[in-house]
PDB file of N, CA, C and O in Angstrom:
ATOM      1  N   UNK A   1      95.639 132.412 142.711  1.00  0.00           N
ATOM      2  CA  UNK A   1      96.332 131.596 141.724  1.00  0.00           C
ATOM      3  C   UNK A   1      97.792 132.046 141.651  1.00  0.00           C
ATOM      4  O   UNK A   1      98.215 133.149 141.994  1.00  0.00           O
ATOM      5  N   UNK A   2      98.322 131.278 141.275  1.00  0.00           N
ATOM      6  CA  UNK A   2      99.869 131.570 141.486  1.00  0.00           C
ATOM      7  C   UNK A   2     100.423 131.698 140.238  1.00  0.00           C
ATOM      8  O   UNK A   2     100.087 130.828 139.435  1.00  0.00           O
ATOM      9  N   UNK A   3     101.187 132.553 139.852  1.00  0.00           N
ATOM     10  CA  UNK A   3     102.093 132.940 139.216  1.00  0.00           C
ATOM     11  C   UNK A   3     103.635 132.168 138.125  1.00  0.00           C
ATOM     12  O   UNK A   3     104.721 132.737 138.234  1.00  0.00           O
ATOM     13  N   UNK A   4     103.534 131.111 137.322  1.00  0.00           N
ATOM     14  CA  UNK A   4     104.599 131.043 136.834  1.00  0.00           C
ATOM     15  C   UNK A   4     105.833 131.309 136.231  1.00  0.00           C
ATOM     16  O   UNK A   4     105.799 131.727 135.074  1.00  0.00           O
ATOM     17  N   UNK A   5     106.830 131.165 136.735  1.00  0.00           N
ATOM     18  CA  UNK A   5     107.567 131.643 135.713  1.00  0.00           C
ATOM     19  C   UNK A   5     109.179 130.829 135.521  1.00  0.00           C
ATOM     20  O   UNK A   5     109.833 130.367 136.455  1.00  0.00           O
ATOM     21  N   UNK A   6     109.603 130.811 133.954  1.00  0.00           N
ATOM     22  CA  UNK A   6     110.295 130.151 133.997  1.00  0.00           C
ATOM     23  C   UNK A   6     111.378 129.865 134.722  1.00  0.00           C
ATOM     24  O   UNK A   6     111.506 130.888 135.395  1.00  0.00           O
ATOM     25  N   UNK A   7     112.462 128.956 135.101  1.00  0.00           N
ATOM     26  CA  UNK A   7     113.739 128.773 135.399  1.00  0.00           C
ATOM     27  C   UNK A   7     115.055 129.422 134.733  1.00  0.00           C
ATOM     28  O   UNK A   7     115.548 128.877 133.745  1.00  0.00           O
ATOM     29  N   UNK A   8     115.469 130.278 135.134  1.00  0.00           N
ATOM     30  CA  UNK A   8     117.088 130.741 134.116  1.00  0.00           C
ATOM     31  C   UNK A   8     117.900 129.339 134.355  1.00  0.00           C
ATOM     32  O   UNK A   8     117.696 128.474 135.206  1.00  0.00           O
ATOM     33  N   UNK A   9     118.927 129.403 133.281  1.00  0.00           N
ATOM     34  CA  UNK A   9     119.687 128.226 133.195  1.00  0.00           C
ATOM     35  C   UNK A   9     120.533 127.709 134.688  1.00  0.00           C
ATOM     36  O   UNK A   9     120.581 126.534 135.052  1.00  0.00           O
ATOM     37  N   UNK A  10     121.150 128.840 135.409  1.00  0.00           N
ATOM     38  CA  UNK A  10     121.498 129.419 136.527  1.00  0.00           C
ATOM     39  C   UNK A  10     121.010 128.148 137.249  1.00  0.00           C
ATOM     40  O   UNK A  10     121.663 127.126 137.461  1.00  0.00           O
ATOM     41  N   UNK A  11     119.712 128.418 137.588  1.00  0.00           N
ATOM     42  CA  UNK A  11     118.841 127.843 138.630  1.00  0.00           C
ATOM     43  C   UNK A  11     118.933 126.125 138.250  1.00  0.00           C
ATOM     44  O   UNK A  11     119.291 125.295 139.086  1.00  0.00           O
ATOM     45  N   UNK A  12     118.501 125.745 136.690  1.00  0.00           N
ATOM     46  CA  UNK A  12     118.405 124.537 136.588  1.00  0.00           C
ATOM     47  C   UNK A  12     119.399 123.748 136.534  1.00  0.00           C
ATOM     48  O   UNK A  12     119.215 122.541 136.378  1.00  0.00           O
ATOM     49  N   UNK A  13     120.738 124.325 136.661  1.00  0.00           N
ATOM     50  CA  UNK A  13     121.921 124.255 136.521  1.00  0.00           C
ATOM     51  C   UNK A  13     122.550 123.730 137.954  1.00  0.00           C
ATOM     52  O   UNK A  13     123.311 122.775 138.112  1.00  0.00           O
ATOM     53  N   UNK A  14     121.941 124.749 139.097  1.00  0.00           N
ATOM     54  CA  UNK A  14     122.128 124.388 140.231  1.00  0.00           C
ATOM     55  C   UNK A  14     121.716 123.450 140.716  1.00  0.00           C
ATOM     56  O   UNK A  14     122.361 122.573 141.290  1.00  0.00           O
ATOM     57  N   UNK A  15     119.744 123.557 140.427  1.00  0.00           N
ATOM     58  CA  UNK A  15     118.751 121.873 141.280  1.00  0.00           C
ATOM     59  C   UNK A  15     119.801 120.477 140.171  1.00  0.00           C
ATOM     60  O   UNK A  15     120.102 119.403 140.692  1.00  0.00           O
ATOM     61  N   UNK A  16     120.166 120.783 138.800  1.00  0.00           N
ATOM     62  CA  UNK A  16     120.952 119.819 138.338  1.00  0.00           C
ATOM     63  C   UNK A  16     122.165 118.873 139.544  1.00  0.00           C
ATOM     64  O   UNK A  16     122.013 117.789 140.108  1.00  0.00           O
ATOM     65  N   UNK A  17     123.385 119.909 139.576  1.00  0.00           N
ATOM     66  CA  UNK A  17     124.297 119.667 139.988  1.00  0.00           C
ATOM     67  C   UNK A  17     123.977 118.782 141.864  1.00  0.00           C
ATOM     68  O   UNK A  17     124.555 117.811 142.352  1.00  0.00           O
ATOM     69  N   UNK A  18     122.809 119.688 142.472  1.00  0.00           N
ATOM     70  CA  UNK A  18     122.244 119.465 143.677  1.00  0.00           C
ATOM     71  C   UNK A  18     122.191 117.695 143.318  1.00  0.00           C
ATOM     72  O   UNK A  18     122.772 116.688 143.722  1.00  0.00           O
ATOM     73  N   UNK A  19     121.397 117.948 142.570  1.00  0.00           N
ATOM     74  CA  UNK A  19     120.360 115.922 142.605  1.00  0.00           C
ATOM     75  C   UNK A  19     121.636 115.530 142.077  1.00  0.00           C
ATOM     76  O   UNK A  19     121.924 114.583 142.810  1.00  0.00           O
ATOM     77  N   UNK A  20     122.776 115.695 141.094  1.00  0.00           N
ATOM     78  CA  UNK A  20     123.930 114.911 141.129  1.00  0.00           C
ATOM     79  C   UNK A  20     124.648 114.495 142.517  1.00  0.00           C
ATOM     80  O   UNK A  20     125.003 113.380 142.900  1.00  0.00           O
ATOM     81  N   UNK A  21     124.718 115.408 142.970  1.00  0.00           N
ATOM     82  CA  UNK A  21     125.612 115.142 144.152  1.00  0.00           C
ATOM     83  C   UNK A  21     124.703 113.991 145.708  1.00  0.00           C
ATOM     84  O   UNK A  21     125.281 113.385 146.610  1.00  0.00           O
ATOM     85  N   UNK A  22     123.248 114.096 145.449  1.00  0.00           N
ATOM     86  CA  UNK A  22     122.660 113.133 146.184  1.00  0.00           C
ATOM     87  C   UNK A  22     122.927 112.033 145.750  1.00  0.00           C
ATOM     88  O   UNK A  22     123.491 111.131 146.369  1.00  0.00           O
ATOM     89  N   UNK A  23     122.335 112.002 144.039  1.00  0.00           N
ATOM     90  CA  UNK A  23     122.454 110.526 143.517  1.00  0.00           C
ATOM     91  C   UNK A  23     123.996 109.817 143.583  1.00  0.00           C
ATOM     92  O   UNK A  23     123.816 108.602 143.506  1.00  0.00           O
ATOM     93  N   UNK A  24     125.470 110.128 143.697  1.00  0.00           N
ATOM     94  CA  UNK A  24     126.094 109.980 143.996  1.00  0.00           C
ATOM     95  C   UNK A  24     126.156 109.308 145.395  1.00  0.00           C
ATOM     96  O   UNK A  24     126.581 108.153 145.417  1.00  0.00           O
ATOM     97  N   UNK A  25     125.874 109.748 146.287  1.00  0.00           N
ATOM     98  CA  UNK A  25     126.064 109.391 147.546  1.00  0.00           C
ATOM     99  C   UNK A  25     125.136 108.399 147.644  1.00  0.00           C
ATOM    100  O   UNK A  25     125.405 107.507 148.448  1.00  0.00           O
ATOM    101  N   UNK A  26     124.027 108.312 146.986  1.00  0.00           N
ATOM    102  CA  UNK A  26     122.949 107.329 147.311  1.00  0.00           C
ATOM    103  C   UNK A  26     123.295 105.974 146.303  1.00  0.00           C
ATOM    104  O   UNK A  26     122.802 104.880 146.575  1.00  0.00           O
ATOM    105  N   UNK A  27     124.146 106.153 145.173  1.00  0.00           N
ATOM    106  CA  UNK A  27     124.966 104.949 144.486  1.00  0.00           C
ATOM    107  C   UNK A  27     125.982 104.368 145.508  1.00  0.00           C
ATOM    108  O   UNK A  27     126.404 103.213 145.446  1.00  0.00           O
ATOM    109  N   UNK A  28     126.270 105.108 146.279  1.00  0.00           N
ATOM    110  CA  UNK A  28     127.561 104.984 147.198  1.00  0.00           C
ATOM    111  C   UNK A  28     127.110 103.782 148.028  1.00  0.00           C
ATOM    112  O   UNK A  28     127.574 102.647 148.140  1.00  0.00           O
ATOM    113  N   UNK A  29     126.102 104.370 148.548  1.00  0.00           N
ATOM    114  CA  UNK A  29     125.527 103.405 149.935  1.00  0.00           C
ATOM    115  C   UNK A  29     124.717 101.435 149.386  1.00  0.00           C
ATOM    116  O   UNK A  29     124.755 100.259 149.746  1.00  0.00           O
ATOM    117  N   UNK A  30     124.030 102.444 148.214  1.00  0.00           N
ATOM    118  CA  UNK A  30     123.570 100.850 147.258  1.00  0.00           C
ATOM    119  C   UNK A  30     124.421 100.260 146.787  1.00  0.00           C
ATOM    120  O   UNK A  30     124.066  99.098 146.592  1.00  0.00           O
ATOM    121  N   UNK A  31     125.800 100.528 146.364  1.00  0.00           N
ATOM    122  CA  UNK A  31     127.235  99.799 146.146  1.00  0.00           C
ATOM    123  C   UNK A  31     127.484  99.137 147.394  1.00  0.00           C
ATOM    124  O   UNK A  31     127.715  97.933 147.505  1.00  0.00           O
ATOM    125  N   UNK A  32     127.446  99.706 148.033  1.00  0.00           N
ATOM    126  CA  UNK A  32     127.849  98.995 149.959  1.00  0.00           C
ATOM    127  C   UNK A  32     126.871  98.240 150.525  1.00  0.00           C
ATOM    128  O   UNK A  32     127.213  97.309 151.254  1.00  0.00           O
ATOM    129  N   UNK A  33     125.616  98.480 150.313  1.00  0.00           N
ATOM    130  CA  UNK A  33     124.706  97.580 150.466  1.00  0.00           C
ATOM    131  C   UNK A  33     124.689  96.069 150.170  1.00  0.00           C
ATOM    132  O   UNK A  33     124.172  95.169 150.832  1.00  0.00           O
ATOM    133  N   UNK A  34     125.498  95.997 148.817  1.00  0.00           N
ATOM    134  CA  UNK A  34     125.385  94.744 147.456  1.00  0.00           C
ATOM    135  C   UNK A  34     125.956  93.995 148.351  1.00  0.00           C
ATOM    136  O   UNK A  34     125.642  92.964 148.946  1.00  0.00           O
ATOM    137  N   UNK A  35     127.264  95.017 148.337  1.00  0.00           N
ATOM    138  CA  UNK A  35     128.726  93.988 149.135  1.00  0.00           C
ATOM    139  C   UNK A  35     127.943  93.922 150.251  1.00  0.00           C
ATOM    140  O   UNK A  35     127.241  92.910 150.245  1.00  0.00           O
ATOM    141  N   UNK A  36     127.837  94.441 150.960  1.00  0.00           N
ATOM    142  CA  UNK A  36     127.456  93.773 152.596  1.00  0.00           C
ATOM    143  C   UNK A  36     126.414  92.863 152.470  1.00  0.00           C
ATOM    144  O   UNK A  36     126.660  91.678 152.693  1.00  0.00           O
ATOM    145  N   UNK A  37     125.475  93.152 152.204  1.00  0.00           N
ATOM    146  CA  UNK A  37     124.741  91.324 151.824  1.00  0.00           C
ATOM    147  C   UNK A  37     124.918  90.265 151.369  1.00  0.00           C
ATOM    148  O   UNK A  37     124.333  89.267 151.789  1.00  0.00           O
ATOM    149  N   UNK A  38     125.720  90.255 150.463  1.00  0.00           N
ATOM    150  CA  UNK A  38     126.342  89.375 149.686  1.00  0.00           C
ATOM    151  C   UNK A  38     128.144  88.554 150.442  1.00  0.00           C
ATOM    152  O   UNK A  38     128.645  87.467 150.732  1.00  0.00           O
ATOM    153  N   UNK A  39     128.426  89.906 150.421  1.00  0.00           N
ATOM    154  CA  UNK A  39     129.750  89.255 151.374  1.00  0.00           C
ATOM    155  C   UNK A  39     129.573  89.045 152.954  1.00  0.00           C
ATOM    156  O   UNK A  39     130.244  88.280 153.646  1.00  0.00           O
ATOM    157  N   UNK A  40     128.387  89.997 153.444  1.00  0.00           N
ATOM    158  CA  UNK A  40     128.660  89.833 155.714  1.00  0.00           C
ATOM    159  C   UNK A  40     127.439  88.934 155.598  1.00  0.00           C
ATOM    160  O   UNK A  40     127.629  87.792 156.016  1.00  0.00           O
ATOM    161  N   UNK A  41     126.062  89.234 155.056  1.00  0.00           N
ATOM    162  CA  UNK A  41     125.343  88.194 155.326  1.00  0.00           C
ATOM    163  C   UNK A  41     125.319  86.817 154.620  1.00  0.00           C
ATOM    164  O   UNK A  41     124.731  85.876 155.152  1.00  0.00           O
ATOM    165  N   UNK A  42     126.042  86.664 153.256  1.00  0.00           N
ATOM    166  CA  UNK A  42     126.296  85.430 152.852  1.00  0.00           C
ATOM    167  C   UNK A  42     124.742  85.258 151.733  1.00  0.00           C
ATOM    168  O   UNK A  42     124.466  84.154 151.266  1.00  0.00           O
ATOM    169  N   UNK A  43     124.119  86.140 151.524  1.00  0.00           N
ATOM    170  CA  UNK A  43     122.816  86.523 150.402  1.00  0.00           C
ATOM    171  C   UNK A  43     123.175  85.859 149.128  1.00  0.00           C
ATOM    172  O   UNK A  43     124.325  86.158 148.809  1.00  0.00           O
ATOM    173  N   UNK A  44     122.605  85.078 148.304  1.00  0.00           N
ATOM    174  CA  UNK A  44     122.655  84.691 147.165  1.00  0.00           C
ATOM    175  C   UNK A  44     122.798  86.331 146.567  1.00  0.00           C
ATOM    176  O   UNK A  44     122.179  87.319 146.962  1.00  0.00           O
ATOM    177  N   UNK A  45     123.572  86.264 145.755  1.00  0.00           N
ATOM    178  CA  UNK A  45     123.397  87.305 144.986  1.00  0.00           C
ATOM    179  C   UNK A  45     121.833  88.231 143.963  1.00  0.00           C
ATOM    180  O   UNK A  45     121.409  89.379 143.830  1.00  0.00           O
ATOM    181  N   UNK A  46     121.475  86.817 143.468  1.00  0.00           N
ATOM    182  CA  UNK A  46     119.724  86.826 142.550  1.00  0.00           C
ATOM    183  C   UNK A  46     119.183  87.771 143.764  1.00  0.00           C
ATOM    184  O   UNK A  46     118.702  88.881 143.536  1.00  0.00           O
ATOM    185  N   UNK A  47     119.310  87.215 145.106  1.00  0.00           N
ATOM    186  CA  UNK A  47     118.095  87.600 146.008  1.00  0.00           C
ATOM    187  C   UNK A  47     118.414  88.900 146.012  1.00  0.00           C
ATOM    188  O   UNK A  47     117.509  89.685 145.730  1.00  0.00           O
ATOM    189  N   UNK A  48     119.944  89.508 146.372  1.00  0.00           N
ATOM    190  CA  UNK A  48     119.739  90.727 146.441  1.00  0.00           C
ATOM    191  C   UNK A  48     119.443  91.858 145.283  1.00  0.00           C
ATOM    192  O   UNK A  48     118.992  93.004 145.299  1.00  0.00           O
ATOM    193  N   UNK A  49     119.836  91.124 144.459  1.00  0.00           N
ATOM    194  CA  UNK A  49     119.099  92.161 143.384  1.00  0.00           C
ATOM    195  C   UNK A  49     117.970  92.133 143.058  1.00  0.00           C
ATOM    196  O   UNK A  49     117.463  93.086 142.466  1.00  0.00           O
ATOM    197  N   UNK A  50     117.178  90.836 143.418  1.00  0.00           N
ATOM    198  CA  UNK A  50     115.359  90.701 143.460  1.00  0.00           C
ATOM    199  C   UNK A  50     115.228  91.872 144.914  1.00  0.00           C
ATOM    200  O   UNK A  50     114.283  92.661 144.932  1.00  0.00           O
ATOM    201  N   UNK A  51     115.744  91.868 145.489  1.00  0.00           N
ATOM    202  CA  UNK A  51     115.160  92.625 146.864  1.00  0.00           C
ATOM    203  C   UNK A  51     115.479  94.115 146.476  1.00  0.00           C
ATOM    204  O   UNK A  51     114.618  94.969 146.686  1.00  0.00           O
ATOM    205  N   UNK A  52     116.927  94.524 145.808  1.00  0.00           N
ATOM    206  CA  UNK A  52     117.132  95.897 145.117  1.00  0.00           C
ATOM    207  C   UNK A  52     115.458  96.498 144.310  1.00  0.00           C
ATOM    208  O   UNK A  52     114.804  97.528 144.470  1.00  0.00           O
ATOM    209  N   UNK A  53     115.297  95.504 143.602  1.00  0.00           N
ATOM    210  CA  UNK A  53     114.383  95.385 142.164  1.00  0.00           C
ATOM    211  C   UNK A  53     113.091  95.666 142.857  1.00  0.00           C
ATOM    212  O   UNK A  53     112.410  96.550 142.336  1.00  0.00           O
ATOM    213  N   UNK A  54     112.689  95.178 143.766  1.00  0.00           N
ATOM    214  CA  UNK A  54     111.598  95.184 144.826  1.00  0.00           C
ATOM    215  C   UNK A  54     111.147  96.670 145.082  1.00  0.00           C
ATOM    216  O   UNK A  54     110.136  97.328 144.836  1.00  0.00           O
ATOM    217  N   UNK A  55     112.387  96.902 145.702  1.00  0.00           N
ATOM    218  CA  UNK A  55     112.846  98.180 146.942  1.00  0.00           C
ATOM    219  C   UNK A  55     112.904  99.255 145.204  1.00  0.00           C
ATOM    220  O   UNK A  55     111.706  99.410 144.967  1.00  0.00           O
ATOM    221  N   UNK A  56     113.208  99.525 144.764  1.00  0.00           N
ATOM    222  CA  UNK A  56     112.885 100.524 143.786  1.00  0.00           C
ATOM    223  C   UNK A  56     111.622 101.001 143.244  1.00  0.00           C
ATOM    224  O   UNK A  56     111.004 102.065 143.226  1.00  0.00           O
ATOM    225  N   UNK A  57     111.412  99.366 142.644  1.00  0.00           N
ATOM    226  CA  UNK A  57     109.888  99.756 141.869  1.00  0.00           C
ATOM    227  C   UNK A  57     108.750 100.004 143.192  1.00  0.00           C
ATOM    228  O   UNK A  57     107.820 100.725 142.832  1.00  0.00           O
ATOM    229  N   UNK A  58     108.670  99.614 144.417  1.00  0.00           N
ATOM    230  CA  UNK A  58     107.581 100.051 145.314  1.00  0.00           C
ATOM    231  C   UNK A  58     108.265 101.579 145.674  1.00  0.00           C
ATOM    232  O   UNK A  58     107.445 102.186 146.363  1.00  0.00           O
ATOM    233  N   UNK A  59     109.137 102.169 145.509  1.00  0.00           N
ATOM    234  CA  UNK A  59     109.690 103.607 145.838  1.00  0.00           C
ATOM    235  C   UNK A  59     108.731 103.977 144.439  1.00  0.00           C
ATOM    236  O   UNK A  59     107.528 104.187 144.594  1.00  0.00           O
ATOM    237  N   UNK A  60     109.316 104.036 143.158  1.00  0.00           N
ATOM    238  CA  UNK A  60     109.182 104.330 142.532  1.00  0.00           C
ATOM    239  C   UNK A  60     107.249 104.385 141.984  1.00  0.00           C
ATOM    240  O   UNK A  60     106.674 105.306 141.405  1.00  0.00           O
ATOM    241  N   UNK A  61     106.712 103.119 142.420  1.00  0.00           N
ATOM    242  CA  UNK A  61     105.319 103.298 142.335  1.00  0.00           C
ATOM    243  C   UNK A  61     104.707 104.343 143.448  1.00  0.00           C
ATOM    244  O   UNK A  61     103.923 105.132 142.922  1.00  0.00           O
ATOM    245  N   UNK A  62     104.897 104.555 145.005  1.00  0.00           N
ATOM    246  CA  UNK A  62     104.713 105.698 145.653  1.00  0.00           C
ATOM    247  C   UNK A  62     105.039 107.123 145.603  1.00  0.00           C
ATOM    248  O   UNK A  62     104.561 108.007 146.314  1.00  0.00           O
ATOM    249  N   UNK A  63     106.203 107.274 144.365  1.00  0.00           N
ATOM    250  CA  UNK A  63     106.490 108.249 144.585  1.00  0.00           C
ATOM    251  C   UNK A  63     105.232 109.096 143.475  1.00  0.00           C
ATOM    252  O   UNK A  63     104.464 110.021 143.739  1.00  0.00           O
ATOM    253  N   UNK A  64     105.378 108.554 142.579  1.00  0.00           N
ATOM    254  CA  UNK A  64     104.078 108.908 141.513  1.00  0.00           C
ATOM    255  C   UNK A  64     102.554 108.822 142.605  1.00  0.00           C
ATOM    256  O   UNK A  64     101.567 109.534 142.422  1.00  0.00           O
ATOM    257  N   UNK A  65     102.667 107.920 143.576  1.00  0.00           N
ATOM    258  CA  UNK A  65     101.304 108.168 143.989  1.00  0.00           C
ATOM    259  C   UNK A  65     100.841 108.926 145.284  1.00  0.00           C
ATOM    260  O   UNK A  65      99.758 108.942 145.871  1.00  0.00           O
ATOM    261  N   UNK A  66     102.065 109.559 145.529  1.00  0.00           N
ATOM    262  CA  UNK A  66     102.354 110.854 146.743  1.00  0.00           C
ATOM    263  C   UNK A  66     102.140 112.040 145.712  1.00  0.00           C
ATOM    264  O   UNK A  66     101.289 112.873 146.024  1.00  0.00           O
ATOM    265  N   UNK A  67     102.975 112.242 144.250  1.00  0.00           N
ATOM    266  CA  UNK A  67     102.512 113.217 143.636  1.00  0.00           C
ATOM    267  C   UNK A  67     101.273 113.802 142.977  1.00  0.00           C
ATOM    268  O   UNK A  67     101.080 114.984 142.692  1.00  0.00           O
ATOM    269  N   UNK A  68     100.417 112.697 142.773  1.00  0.00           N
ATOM    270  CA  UNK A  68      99.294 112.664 142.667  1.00  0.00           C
ATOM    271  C   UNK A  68      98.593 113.174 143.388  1.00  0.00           C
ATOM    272  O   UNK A  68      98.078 114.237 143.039  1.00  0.00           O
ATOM    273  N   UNK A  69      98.248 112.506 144.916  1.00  0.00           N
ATOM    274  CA  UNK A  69      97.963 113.028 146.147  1.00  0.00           C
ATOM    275  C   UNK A  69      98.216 114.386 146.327  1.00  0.00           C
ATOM    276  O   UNK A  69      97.265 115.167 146.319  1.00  0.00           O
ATOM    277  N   UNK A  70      99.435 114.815 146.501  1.00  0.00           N
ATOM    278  CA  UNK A  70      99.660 115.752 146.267  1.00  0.00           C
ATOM    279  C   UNK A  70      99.241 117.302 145.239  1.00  0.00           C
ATOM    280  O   UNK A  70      99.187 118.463 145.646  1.00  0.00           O
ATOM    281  N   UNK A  71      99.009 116.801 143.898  1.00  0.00           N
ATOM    282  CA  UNK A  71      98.778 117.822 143.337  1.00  0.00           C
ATOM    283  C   UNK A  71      96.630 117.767 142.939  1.00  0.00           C
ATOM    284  O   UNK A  71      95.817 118.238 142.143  1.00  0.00           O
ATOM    285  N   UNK A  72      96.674 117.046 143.897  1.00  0.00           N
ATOM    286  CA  UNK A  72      94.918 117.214 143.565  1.00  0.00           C
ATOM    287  C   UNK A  72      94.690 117.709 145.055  1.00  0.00           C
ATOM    288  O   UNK A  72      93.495 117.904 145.275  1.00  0.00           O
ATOM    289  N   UNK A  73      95.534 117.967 146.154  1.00  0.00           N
ATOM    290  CA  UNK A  73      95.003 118.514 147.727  1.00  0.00           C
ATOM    291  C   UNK A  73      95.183 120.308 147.531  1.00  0.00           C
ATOM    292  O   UNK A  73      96.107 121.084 147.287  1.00  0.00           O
ATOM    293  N   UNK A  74      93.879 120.386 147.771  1.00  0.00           N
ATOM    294  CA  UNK A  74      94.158 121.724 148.477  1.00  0.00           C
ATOM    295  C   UNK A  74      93.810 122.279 149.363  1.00  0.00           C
ATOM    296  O   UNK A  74      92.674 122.231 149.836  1.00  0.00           O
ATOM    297  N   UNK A  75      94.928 123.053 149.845  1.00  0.00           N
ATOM    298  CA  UNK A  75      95.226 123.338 150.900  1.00  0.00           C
ATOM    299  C   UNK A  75      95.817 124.562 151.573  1.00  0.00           C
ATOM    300  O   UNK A  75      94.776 125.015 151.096  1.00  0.00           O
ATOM    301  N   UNK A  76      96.123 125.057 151.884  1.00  0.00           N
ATOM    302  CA  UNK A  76      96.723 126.475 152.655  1.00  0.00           C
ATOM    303  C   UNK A  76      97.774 125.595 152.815  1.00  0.00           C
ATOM    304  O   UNK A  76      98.719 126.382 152.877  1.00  0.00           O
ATOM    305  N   UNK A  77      98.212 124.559 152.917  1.00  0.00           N
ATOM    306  CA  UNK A  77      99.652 124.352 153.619  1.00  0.00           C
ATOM    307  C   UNK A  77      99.972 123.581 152.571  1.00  0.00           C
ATOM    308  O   UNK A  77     101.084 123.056 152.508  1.00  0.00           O
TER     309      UNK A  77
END
């Protein structure tokens, strides 16, 4: 059995700043995305944000159901 123990501020401070600096870059590319569908492929706008809206909530429903998976396997690895 493994051992918990808390996070110093230090640490949560760091995985903080870390996932800022992804989510940044990953606003970056979904900003560029909008425009390029909308302006190079000529996309109704509705569609691309129905297809954004899509593309999230099926991320967002797998990711809960990888963690799941996840925390009921055991495993050595």
């Amino acid at each position: 059995m493994e051992t918990l123990h808390k996070l110093s501020l230090k640490e949560k401070a760091g995985y903080a700043l870390g996932d800022a600096a992804a989510n940044i870059a990953w606003r970056g590319v979904a900003t560029f995305l909008i425009v390029f569908y909308t302006d190079v492929f000529g996309l109704n706008p509705a569609a691309v944000g129905l297809l954004m809206l899509i593309a999230r909530s099926s991320d967002g429903i797998s990711d809960v159901v990888m963690g799941i998976i996840g925390d009921r396997t055991k495993s050595k690895y």
